[in-house]
C-alpha positions in Angstrom: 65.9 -24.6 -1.9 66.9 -28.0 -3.1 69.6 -29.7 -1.3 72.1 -31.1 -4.2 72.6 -34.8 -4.4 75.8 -36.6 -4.8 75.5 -39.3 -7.8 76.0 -42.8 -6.1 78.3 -45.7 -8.0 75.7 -48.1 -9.5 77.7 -50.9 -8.6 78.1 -50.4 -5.6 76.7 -47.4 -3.9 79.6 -45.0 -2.9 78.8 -41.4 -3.3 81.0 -38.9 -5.4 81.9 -35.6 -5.2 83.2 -34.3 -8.1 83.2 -35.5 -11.8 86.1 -36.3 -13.8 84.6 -34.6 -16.6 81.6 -32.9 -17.6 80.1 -31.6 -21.3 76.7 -30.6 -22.6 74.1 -32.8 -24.3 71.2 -31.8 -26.3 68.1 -33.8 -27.0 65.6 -33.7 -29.5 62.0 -33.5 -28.0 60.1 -36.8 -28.6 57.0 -37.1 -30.3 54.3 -34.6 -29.6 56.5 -32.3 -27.6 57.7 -29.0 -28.1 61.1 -27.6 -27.5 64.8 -29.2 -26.9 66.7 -30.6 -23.8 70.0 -29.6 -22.4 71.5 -31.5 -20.0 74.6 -31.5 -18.3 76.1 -34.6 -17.7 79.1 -35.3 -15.4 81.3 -38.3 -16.1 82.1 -40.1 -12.5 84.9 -42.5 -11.8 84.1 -44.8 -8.7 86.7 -44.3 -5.8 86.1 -48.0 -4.6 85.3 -49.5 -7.2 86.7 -47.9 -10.6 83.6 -47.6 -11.9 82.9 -45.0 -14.5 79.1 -43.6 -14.4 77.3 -40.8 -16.0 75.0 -38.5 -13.9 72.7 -35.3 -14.8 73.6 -32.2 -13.2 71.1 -30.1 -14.5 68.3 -29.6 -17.1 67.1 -26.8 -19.1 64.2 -26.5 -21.4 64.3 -24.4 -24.6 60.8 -23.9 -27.0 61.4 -23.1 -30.7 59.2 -20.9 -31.8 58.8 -18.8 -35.1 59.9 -15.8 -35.6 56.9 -14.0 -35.8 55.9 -15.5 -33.1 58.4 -14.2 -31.1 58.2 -10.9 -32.1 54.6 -10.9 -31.3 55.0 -12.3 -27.8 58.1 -9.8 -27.2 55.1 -6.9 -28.5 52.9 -8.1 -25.7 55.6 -8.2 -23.3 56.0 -4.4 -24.0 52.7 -4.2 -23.8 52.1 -5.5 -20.6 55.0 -3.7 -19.6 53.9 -0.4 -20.3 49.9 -0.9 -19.0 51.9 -2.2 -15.6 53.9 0.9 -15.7 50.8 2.9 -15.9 49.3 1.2 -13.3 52.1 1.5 -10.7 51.5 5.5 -10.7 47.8 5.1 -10.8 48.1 3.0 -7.3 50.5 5.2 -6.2 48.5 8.2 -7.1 45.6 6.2 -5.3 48.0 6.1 -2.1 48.2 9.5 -2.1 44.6 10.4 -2.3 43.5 7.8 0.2 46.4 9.5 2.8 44.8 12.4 2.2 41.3 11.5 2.5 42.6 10.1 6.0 43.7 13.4 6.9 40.6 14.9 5.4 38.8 12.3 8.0 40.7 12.7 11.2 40.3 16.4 10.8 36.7 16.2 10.3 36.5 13.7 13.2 38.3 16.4 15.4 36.0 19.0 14.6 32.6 17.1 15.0 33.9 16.5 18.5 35.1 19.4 19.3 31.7 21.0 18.2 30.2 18.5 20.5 32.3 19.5 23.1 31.4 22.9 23.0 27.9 22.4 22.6 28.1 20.3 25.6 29.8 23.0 27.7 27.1 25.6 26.6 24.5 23.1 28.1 26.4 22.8 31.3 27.4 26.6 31.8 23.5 27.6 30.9 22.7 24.6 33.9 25.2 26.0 36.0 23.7 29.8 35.7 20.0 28.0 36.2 21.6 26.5 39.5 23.0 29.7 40.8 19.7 31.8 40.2 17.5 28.6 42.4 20.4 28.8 45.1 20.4 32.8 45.0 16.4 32.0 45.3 16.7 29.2 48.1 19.0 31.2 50.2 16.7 34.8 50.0 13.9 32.3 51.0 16.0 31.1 53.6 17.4 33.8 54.9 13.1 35.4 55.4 12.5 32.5 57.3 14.7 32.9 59.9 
């Protein structure tokens, strides 16, 4: 944000505070530009000095343009107003299917490992038996030899 100035006495430098008075001011544009100027212009009496000094407070730009202009840009305003409408529910239908393709993902993501898991466990409990049946084996073999 822009920190506000105090005008400053051209005679001799003292700041001000406050104008004595203030009032509007238009200006035509100059050549080759569009639009008019309105300023605000404060009136300042010097406190030291007596001075009396104007200063702008502010500017604002205005365009003329035709009518039908106008109405044509204010048509395209709608415009654009109604295809951003549109595309505000079409992101936020988006949104939606994207959560649930997430879901659709972790779920699937779940289930691959848990078939993995299990196919994995199969592996090892058809190991395990294989184990059992060579010690059953080793210890009958054992148990002849001694």
């Amino acid at each position: 944000m822009r920190e506000a100035r105090l005008p400053a006495c051209p005679k001799c430098g003292n700041k001000e505070e406050a104008p004595s008075r203030f009032f509007t001011v238009i200006v035509e544009p100059a050549k080759g530009e569009r639009g008019l100027t309105e300023r605000k212009v404060g009136m300042y009496t010097c406190s030291k000095c007596g001075t009396k000094f104007p200063a702008v407070l502010s500017r604002q730009r205005y365009l003329i343009v035709a009518a039908e202009e106008l109405h044509g840009i204010q048509r395209e305003l709608k415009a654009v107003a109604v295809d951003n409408e549109e595309l505000k529910s079409r992101v936020q239908a988006m949104a939606k299917e994207q959560e649930r393709l997430q879901t659709f993902l972790e779920k699937t993501q779940k289930d691959t490992e848990l078939k993995q898991l299990e196919t994995k466990l199969d592996e090892l409990e058809t190991y395990v038996k294989y184990l059992r049946k060579e010690r059953e084996e080793l210890e009958q073999k054992a148990t002849r030899l001694r």
